[in-house]
Backbone as CSV, one residue per row, in Angstrom:
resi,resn,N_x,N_y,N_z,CA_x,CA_y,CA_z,C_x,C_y,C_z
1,UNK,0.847,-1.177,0.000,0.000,0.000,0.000,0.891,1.237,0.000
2,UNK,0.604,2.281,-0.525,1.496,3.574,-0.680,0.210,4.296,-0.540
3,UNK,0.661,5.916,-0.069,-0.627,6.911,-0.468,-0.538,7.301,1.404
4,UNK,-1.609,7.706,2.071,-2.012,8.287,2.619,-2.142,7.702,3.904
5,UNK,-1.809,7.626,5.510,-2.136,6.681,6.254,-3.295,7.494,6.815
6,UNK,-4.217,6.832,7.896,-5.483,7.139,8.192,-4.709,8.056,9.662
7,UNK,-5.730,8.768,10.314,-5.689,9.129,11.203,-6.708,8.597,12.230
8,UNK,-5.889,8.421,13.686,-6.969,7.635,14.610,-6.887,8.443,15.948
9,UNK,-8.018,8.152,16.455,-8.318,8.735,18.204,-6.604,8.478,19.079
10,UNK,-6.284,7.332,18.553,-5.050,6.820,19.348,-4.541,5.920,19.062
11,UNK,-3.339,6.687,18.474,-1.795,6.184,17.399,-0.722,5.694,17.924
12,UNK,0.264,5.011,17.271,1.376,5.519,17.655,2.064,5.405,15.962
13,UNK,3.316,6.394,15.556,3.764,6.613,14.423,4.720,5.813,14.415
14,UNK,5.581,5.095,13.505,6.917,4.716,13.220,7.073,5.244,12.277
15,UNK,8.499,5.952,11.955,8.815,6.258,10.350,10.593,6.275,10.108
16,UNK,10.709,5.641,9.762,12.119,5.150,9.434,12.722,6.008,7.711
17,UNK,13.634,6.583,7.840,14.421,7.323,6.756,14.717,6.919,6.085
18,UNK,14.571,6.926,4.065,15.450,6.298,3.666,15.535,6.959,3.183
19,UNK,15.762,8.335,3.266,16.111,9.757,2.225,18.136,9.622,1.571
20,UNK,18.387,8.711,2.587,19.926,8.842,2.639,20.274,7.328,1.539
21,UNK,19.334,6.858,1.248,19.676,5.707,0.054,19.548,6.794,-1.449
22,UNK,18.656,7.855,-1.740,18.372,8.607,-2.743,20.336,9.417,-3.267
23,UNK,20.757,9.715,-2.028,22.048,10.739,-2.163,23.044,9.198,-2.722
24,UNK,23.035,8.456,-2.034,23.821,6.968,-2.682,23.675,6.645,-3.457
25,UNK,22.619,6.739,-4.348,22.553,5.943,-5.633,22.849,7.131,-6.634
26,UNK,22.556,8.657,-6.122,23.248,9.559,-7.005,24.895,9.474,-7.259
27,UNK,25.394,9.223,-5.896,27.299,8.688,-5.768,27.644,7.178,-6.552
28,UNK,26.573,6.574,-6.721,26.761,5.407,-7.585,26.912,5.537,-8.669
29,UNK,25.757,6.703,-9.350,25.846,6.333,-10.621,27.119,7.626,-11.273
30,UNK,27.482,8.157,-10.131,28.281,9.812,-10.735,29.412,8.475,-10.595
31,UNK,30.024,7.792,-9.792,30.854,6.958,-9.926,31.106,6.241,-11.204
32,UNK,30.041,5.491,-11.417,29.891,4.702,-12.950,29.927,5.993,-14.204
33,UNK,29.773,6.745,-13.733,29.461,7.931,-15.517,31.197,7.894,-15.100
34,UNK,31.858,8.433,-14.131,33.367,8.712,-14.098,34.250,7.331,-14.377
35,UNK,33.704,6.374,-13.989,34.177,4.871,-14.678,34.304,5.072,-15.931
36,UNK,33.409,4.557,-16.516,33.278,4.832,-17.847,33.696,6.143,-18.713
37,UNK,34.077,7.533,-18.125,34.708,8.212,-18.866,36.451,7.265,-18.828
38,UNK,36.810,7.532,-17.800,37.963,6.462,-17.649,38.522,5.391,-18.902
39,UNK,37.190,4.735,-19.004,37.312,3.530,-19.757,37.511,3.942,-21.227
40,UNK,36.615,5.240,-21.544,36.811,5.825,-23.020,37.913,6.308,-23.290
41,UNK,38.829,6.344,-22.111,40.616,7.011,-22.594,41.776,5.965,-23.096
42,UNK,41.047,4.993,-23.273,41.442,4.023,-23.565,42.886,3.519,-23.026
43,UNK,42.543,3.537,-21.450,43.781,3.598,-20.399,44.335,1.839,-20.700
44,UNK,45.637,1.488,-20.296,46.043,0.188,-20.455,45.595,-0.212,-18.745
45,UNK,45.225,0.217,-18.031,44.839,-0.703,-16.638,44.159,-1.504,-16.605
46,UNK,44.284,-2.473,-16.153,43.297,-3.650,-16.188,41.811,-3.728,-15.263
47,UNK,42.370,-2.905,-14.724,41.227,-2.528,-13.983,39.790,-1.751,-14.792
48,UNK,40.401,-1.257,-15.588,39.381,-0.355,-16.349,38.879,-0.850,-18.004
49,UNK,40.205,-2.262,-18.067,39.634,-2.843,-19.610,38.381,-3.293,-19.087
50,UNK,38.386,-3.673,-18.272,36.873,-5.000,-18.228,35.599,-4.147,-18.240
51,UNK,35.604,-2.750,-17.663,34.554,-1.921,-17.948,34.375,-2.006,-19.780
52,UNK,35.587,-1.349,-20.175,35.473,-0.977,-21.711,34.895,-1.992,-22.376
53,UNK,35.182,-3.619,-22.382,34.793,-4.446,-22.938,33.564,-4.455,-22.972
54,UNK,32.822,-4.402,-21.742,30.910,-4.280,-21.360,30.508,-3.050,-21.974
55,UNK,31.260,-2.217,-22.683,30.387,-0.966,-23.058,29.780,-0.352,-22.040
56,UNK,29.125,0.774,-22.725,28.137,1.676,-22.284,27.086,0.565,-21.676
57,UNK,26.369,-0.020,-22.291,25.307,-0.846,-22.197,25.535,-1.449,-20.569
58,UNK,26.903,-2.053,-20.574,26.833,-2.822,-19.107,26.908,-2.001,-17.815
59,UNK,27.396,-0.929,-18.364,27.242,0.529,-16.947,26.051,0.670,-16.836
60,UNK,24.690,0.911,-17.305,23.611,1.097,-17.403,22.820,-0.120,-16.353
61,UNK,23.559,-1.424,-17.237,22.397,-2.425,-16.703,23.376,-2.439,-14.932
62,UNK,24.298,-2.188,-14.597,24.856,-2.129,-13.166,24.015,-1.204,-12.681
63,UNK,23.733,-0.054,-13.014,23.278,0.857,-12.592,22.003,0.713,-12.144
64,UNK,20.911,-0.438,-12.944,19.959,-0.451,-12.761,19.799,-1.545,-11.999
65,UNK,20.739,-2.294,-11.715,20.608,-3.415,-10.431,20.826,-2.693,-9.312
66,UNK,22.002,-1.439,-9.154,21.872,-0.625,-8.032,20.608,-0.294,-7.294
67,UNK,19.884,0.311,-8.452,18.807,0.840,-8.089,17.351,-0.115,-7.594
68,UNK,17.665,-1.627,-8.740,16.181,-2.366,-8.006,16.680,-2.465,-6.559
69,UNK,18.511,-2.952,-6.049,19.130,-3.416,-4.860,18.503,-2.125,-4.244
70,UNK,18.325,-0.910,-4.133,18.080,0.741,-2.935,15.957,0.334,-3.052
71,UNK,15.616,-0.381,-4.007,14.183,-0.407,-4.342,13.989,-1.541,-3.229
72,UNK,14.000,-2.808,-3.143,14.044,-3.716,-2.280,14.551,-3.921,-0.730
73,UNK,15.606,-2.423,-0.664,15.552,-2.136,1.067,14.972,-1.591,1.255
74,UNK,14.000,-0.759,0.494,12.729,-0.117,0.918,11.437,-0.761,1.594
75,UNK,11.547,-1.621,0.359,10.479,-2.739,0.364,10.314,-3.975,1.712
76,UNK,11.875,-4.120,1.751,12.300,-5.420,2.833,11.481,-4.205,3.834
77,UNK,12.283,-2.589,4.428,12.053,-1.850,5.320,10.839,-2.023,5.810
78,UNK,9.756,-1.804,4.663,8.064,-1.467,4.749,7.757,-3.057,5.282
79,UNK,8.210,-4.209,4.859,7.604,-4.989,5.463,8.205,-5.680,6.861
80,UNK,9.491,-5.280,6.957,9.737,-5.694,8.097,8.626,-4.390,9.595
81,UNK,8.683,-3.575,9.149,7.746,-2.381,10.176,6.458,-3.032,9.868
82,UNK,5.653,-3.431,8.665,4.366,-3.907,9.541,4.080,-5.466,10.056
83,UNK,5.304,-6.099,9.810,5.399,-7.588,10.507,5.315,-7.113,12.070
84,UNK,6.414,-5.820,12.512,6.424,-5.869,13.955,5.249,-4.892,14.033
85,UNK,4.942,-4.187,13.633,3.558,-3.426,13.610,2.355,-4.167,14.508
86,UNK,2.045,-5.535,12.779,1.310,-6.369,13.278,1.267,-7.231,14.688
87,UNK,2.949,-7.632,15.253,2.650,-7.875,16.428,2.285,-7.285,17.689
88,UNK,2.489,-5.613,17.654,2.622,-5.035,18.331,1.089,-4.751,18.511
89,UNK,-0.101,-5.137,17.511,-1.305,-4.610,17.338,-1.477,-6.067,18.384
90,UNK,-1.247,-7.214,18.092,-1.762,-8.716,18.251,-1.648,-8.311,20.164
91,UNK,-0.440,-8.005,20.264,0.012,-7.959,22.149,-1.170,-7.118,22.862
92,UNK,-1.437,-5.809,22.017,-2.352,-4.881,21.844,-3.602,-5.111,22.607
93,UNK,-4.084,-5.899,21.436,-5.914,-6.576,21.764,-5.692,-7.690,22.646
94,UNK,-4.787,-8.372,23.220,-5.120,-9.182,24.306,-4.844,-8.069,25.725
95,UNK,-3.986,-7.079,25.434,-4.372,-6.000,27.219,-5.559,-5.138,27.099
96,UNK,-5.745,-5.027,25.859,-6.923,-3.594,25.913,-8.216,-4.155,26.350
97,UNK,-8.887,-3.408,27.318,-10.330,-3.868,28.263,-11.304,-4.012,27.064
98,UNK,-12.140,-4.883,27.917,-13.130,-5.136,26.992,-14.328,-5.134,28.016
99,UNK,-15.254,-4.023,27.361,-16.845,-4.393,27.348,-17.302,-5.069,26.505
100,UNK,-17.544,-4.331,25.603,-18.584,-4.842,24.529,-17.454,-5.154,23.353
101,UNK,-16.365,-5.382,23.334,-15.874,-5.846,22.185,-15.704,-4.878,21.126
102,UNK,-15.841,-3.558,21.129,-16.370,-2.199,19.801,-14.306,-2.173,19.954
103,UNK,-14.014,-1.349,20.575,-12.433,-1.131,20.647,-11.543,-1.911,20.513
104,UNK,-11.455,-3.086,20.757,-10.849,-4.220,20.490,-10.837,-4.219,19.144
105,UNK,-11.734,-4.196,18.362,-12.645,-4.426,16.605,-12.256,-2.880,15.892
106,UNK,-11.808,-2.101,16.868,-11.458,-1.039,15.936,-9.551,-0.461,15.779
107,UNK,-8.790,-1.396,15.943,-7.518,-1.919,16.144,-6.894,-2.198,14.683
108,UNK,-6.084,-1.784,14.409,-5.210,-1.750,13.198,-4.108,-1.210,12.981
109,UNK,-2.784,-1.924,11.824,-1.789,-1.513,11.883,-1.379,-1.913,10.229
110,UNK,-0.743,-0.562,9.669,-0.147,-0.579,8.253,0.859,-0.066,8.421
111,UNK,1.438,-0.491,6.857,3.218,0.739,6.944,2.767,1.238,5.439
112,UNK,2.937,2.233,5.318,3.327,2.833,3.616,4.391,3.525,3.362
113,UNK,5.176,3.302,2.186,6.373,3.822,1.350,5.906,5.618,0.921
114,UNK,6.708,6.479,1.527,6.146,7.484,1.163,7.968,8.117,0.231
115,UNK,7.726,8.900,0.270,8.929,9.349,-0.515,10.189,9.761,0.050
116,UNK,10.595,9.464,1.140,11.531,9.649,1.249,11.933,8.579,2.845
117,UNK,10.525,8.378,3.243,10.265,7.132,4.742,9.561,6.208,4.358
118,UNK,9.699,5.059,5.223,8.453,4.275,5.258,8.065,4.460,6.812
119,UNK,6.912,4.615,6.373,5.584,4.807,7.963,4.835,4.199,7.873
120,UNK,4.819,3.572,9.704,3.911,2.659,10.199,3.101,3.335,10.980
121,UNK,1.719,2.805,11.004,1.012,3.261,12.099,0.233,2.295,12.818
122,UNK,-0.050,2.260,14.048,-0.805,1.418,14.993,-1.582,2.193,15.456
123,UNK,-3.002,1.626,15.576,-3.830,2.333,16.619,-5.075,2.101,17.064
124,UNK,-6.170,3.045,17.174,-7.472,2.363,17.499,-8.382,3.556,17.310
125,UNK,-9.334,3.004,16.839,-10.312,3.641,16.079,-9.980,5.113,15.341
126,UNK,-10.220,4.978,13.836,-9.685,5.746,12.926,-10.657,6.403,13.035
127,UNK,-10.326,7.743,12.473,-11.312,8.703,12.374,-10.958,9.612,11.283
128,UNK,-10.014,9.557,10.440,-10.227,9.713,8.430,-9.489,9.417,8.407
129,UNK,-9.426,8.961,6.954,-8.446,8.659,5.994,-9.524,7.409,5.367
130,UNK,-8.377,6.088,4.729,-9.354,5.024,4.832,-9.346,3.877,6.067
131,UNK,-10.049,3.102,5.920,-10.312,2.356,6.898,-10.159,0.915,6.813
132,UNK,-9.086,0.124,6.864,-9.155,-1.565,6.258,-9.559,-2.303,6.336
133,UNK,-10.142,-2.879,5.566,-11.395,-3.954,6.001,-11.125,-4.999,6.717
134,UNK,-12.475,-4.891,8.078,-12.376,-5.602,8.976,-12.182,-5.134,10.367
135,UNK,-11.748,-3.415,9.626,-11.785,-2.700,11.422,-12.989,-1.860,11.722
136,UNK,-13.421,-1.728,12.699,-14.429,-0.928,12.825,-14.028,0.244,13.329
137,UNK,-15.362,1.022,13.659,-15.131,2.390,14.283,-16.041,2.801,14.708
138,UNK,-15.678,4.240,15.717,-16.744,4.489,16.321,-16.817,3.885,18.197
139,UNK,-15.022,3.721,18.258,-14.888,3.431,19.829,-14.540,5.038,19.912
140,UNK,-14.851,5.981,19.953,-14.553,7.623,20.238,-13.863,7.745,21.279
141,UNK,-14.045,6.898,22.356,-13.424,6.612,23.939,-12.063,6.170,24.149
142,UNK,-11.627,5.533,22.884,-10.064,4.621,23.140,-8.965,5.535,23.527
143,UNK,-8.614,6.960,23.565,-7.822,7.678,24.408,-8.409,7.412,25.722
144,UNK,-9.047,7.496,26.228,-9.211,8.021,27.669,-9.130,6.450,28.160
145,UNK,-9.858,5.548,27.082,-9.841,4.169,28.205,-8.295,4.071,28.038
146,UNK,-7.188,4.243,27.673,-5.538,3.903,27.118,-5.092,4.501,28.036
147,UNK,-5.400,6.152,28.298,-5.000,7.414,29.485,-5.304,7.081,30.479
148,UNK,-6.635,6.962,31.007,-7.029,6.797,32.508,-6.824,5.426,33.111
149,UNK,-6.061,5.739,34.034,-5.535,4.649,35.374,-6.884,4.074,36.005
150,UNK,-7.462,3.223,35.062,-8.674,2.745,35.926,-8.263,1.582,36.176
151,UNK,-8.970,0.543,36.977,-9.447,-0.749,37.465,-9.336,-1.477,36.423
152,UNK,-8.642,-2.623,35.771,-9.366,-3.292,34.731,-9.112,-4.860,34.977
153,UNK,-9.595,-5.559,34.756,-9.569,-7.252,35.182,-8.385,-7.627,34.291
154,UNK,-7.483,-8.447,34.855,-6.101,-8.740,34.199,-6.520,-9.864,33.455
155,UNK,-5.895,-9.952,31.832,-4.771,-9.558,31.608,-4.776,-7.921,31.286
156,UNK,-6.030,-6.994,31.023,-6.633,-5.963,30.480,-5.869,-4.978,31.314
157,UNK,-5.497,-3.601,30.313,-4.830,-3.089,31.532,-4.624,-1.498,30.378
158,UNK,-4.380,-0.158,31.805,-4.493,0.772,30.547,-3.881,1.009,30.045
159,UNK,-2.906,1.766,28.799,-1.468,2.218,28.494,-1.305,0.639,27.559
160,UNK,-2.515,-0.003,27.224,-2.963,-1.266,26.198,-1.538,-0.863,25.251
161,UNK,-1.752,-0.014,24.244,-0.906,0.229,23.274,0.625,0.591,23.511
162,UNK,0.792,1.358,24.333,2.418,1.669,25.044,2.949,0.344,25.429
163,UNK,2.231,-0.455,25.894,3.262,-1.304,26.684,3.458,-2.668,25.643
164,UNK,2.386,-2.472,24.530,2.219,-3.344,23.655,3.608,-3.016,22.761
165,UNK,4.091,-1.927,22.687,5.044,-1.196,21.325,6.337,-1.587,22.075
166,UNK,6.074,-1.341,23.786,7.932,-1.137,24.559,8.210,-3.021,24.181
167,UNK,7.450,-3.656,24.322,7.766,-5.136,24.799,7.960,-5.264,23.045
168,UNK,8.009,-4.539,21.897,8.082,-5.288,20.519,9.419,-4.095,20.076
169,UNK,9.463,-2.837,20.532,10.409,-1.681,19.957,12.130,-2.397,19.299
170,UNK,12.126,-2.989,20.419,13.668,-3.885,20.276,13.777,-4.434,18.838
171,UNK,12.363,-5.279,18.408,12.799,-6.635,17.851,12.515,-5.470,16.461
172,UNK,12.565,-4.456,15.738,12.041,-3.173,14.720,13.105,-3.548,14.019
173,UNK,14.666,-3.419,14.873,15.976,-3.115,14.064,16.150,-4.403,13.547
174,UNK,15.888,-5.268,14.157,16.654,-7.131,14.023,15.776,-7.397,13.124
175,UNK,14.636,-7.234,12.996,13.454,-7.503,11.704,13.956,-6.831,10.836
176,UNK,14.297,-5.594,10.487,15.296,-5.338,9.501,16.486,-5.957,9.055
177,UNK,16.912,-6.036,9.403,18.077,-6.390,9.502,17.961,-8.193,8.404
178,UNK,17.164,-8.895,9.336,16.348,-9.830,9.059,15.845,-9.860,7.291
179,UNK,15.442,-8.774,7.568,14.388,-8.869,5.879,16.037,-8.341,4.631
180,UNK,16.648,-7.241,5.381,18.117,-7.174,4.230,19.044,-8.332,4.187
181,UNK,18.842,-8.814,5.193,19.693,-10.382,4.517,18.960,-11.162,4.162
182,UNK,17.819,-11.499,3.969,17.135,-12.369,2.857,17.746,-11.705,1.705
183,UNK,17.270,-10.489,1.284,17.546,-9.881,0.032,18.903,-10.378,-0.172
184,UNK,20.006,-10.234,0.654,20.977,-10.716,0.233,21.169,-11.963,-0.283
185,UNK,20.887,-12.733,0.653,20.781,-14.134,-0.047,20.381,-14.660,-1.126
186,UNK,18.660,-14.013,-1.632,18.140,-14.225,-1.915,18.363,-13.754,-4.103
């Protein structure tokens, strides 16, 4: 999903940078254009025949594996944030109190690729944007039941979402980490 995340009574944001992969792949390819001038001087280094031999053509297609390789840590990024997202929603709905079941049902968590981050959001009951099917809305109350230090029958308890994010925050980097070495491997 890309585009727009929803806004809710009670969030929490993740947004991780990848503005600093955009300046790298500009140093990649100013690298390869200066390669390849190199290679057109028709230098005796051996280092620089094996460019000349691949032509123009093979600087290009390097260039464009650079770029799917900066496209796919994006991608690994976005899905490693709503894997822990998603657990962080799952820990979520087993503390958050329950009456009637409405707040529990209005619980959700996405990440989208925006242009320069990927952002996650967790929360409970949305109140615009869109809405993903299967969550409801219309718990208006889920700040105050999250805020207020009330009574609640254990395991239910308030600060549902905070304590749901501290007990998952750790495992954010290693799930990364996680999803760029598949890519590697892979």
């Amino acid at each position: 999903m890309t585009g727009n995340l929803p806004t809710a009574d009670l969030q929490i944001r993740v947004s991780v940078d990848t503005k600093r992969l955009k300046p790298a792949m500009g140093k990649v390819s100013k690298f390869l254009r200066e390669l390849d001038d190199l290679s057109n001087k028709r230098t005796r280094r051996k280092t620089f025949r094996v460019v000349r031999h691949g032509g123009r053509e093979s600087l290009k297609k390097v260039e464009k594996k650079i770029a799917k390789e900066f496209e796919a840590i994006e991608d690994g990024t976005k899905r490693a944030l709503e894997r822990v997202l998603a657990r962080v929603l799952h820990t979520s709905k087993g503390l958050v109190p329950v009456d009637t079941g409405l707040l529990k049902r209005t619980g959700f968590s996405m990440a989208v690729r925006l242009k320069t981050k990927v952002v996650g959001i967790v929360g409970y009951n949305i109140i615009s944007g869109n809405v993903p099917p299967g969550v409801d809305t219309g718990a208006y109350y889920a700040v105050y039941v999250h805020e207020i230090n009330a009574i609640h029958d254990p395991p239910t308890q308030w600060k549902f979402l905070s304590a749901a994010l501290d007990q998952h925050k750790s495992s954010i980097s290693s799930d990364m980490q996680t999803e760029l070495k598949k890519r590697r491997k892979g």
